[in-house]
Structure formats: C-alpha cells, structure tokens
C-alpha positions as CSV (number, residue, x, y, z in Angstrom):
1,X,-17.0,41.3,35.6
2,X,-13.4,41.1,35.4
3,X,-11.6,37.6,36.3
4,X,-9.7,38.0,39.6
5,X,-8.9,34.3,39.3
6,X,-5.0,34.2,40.2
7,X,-3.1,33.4,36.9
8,X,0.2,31.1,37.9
9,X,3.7,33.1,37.8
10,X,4.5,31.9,33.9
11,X,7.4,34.3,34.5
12,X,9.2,32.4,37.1
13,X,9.3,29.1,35.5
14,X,11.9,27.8,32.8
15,X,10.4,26.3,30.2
16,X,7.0,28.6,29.8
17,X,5.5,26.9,27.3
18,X,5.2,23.7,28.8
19,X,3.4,25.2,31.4
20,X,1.0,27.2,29.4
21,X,0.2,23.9,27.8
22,X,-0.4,22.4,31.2
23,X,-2.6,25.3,32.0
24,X,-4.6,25.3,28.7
25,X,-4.9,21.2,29.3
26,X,-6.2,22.2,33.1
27,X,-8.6,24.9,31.9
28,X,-10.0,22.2,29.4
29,X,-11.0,19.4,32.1
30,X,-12.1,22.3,34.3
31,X,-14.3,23.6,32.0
32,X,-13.2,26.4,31.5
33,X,-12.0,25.7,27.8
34,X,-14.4,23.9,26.0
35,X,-14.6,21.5,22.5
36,X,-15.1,23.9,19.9
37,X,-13.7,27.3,22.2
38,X,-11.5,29.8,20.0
39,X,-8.5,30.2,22.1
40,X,-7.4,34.0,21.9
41,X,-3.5,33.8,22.1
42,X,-3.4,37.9,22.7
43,X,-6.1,37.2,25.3
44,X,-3.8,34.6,27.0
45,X,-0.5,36.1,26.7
46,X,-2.4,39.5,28.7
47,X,-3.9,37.5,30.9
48,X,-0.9,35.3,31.7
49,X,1.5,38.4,31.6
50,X,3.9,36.9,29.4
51,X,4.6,37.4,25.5
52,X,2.9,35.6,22.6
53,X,6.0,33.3,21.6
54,X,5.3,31.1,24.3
55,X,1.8,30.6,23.9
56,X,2.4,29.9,19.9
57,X,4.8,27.3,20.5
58,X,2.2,25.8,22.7
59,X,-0.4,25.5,20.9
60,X,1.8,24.0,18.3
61,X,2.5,21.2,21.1
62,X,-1.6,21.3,21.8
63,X,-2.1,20.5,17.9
64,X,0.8,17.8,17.9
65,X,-0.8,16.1,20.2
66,X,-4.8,16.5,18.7
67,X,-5.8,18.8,21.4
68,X,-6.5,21.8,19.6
69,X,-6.8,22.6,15.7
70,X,-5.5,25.6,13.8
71,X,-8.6,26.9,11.9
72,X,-7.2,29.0,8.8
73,X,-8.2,32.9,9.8
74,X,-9.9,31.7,12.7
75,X,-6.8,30.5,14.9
76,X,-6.2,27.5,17.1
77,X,-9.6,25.8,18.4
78,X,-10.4,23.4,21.1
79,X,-10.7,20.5,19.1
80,X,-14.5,18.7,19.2
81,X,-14.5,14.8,19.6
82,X,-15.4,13.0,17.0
83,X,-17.0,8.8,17.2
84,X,-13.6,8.0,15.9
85,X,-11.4,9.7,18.5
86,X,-13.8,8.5,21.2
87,X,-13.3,4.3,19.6
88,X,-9.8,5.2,19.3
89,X,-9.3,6.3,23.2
90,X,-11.3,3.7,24.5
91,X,-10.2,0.9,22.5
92,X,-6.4,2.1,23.1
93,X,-6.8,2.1,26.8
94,X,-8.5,-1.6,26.6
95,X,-5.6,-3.1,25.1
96,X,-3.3,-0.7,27.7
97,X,-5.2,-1.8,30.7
98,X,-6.3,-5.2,29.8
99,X,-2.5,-5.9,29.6
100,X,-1.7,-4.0,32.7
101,X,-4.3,-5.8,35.4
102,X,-3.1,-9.2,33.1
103,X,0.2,-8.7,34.3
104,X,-0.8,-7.2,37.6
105,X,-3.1,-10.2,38.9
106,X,0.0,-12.4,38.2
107,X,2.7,-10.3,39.8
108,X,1.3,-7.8,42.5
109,X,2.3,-8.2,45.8
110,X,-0.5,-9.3,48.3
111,X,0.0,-6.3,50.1
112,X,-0.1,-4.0,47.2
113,X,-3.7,-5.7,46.3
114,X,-4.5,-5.2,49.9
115,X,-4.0,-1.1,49.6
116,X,-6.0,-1.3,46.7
117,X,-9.0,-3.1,48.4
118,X,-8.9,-0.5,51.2
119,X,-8.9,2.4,49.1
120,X,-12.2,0.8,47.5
121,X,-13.4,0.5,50.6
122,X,-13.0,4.1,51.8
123,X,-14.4,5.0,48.6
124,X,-17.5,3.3,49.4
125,X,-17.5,5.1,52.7
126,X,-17.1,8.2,50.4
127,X,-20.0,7.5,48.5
128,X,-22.2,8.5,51.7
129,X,-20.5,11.6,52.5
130,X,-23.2,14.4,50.9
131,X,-20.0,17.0,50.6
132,X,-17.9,14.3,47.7
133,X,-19.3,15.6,44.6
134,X,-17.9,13.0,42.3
135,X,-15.8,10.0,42.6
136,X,-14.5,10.1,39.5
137,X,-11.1,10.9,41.1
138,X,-11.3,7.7,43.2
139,X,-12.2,5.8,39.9
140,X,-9.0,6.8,38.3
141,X,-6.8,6.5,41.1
142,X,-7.5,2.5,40.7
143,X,-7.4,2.2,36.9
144,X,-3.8,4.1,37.6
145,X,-2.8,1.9,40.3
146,X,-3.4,-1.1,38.1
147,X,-1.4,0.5,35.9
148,X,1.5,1.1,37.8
149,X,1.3,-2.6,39.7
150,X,2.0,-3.9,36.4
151,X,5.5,-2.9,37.0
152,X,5.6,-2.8,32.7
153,X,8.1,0.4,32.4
154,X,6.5,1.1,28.3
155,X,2.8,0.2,29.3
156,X,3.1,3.0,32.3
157,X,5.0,5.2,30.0
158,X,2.2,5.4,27.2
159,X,-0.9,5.4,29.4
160,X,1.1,9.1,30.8
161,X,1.2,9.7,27.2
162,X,-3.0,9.6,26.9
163,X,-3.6,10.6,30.4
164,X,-5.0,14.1,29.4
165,X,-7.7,12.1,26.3
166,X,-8.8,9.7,29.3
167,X,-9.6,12.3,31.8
168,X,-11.1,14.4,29.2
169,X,-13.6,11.9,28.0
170,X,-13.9,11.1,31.9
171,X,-15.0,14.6,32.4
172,X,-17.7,14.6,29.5
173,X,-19.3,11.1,30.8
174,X,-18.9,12.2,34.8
175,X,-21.4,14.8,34.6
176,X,-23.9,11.5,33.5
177,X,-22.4,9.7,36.3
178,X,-23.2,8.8,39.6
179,X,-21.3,8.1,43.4
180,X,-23.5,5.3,43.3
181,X,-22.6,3.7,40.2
182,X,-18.1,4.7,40.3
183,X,-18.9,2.5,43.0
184,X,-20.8,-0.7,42.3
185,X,-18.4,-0.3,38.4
186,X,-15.0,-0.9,40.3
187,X,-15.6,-3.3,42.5
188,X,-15.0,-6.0,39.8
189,X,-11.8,-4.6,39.0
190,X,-10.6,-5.0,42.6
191,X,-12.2,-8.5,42.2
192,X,-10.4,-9.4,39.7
193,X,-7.5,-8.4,40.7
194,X,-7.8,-10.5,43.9
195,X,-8.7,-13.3,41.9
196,X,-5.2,-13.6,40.3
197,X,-7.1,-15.7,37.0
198,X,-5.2,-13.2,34.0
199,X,-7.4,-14.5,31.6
200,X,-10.6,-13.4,33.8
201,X,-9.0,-10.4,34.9
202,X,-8.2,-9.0,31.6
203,X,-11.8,-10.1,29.8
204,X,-13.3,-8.2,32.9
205,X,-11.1,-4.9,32.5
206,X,-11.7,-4.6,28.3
207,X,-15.4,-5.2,29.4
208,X,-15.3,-2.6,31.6
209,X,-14.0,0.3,29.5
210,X,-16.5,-1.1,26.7
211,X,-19.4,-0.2,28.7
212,X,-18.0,2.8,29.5
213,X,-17.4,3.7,26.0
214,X,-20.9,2.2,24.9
215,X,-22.2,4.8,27.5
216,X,-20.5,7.5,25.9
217,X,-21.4,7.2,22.5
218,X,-25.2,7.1,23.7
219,X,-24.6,9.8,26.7
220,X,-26.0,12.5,23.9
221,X,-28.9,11.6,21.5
222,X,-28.3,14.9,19.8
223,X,-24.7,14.2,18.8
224,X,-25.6,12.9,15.7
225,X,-22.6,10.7,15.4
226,X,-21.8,9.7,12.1
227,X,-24.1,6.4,10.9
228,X,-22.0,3.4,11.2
229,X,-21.2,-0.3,12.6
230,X,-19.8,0.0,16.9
231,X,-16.9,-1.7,16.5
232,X,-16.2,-4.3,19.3
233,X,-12.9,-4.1,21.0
C-alpha cells in the first residue's frame, strides 16, 4: 500500500538539511525509523521530493552526532544502543540534572515551584483519563522545567544538545511503562524541589534517573548486554 502520509514541503525551507535531520530524528522516536533500520537516501530524497545532496550532508550530521552509522557497502544505519551509550546517557543526564534541581531548589521563585506543583497535579488528574495514552510527555515537561529553573545558561544549553538520546531512550523504556507509575516516580522530584534542601534534592534526582537506567538495562532479558560490573553514578 503506498504511504499517503503528507511529507513536509523540504522545498520551501532554507537550510534543507537541517530539516531532513529533524525529520529522520522525528521518524526515529515515532517509530517509524528503528535501531538497526538501513536508511535508503534515494528512497528519502523521492519521497521527500528533493535531491540527494541534502539528505548526504544529513546524515553526515546524524553520524556526527552518534545517531546513525555509515556501514561500508551497506550505507548509513540507525545506530543500535549499546550498555555503554545507555550508562553514558543516563549517567550524563545525572550529573546535568542533579546540578540543575541543586541550583533550582536554592533559587526558583515560589511561584515558579508553584506552576510546577500544579502541572503535577493535573497530571495526576490525567492519569484517570482512559483517552491519555502515555504520560511520558508530562514526565519530561518537569525534568525540562527543572532544567530551565536553574536559570544555568551552559547546563540548559547542553541538556538541548542530548535532548534527542533522552527522549529516545524514553521511548524504548515508555512502552514498559505505566500512567500509574510517571506518576507515583515524579512526585519526589516536585518534593524536592519544594523542600529547598540542595543536598536532598540533588541525591533524590541522580536516584531517580538511576532507577530509571537500572530499569533499562533489565527492560530486555534477551539483550544480552555485554557481561560486566553496573557502574554506580
């Protein structure tokens, strides 16, 4: 059956490239791309209605950035994770966000920490609504909040730079994860937060991404991640 999904108008933009990285980034945490897919550039370029110069000079970006691989006479590939880019991720975003809601608790306006505490809440109210899916979106929207309340101008800048690794492993651990459970996980965050104790707040924060990537590295007993010592973070 022939896609009549509507392809974006490539054409009409400026920088194409960027924007078929976006879109081969979007068609990854959609699914529609997945770890391990070959990634046709004559396939693209047709579908997209543009040339192939654009989509080469993307997925030179895509491999820059660990996103895809070149394969020799096989072409660029969605790259598979691998234990060491999953510790490396999660770890990196402990020491990211452990310093973020440090800095947060001790500087965040009361009001600010106020918006936070009723977007939790009408998450929980979310949580009984049988048409919301996921709250996975929800989830992030606080860790990136925290972020930004840090007000730390490098901190915010280099979270953006692994935002796409984050929501990918995100996506890979969401379909093990429940309303139920988004839920009862964030409320410490917004806890701590409250609690304005920096020490506490940023012990409960690398805590919380450990168990997260602890859950991860069992989500899949058939894996067969390489044999070695979890390092603690």
């Amino acid at each position: 059956m022939k896609d009549t999904t509507p392809k974006p108008a490539f054409m009409d933009k400026i920088n194409i490239s960027r924007e078929v990285v976006e879109y081969i980034k979007q068609s990854i945490l959609s699914g529609e791309l997945n770890p391990g897919d070959r990634i046709v550039e004559t396939k693209f370029a047709r579908e997209l209605g543009i040339s192939q110069t654009p989509i080469r000079e993307a997925m030179h970006q895509l491999s820059g950035e660990g996103i895809v691989v070149i394969v020799p006479n096989k072409g660029p590939v969605v790259k598979e994770l691998q234990r060491s880019d999953v510790f490396e991720i999660y770890s990196l975003r402990a020491a990211i966000e452990g310093l973020a809601i440090r800095i947060a608790s001790q500087i965040a306006p009361q009001e600010a920490i106020d918006e936070l505490e009723r977007f939790y809440e009408r998450m929980k109210v979310r949580q009984q609504d049988d048409e919301v899916d996921s709250l996975l979106g929800d989830s992030f929207q606080i860790h990136q909040t925290i972020i930004n309340l840090s007000r730390h101008e490098r901190l915010i800048n280099m979270y953006g730079s692994i935002s796409f690794q984050i929501s990918l492993v995100n996506r890979i651990l969401g379909t093990q994860s429940t309303k139920l459970k988004e839920v009862e996980q964030h409320r410490e965050l917004v806890e701590a937060l409250k609690a304005r104790d920096p020490d506490q707040a940023e012990k409960i924060m690398r805590m919380h991404i450990y168990r997260s990537y602890r859950e991860f590295i069992e989500l899949d007993e058939d894996k067969h991640w390489e044999d070695g010592e979890t390092l603690w973070f």
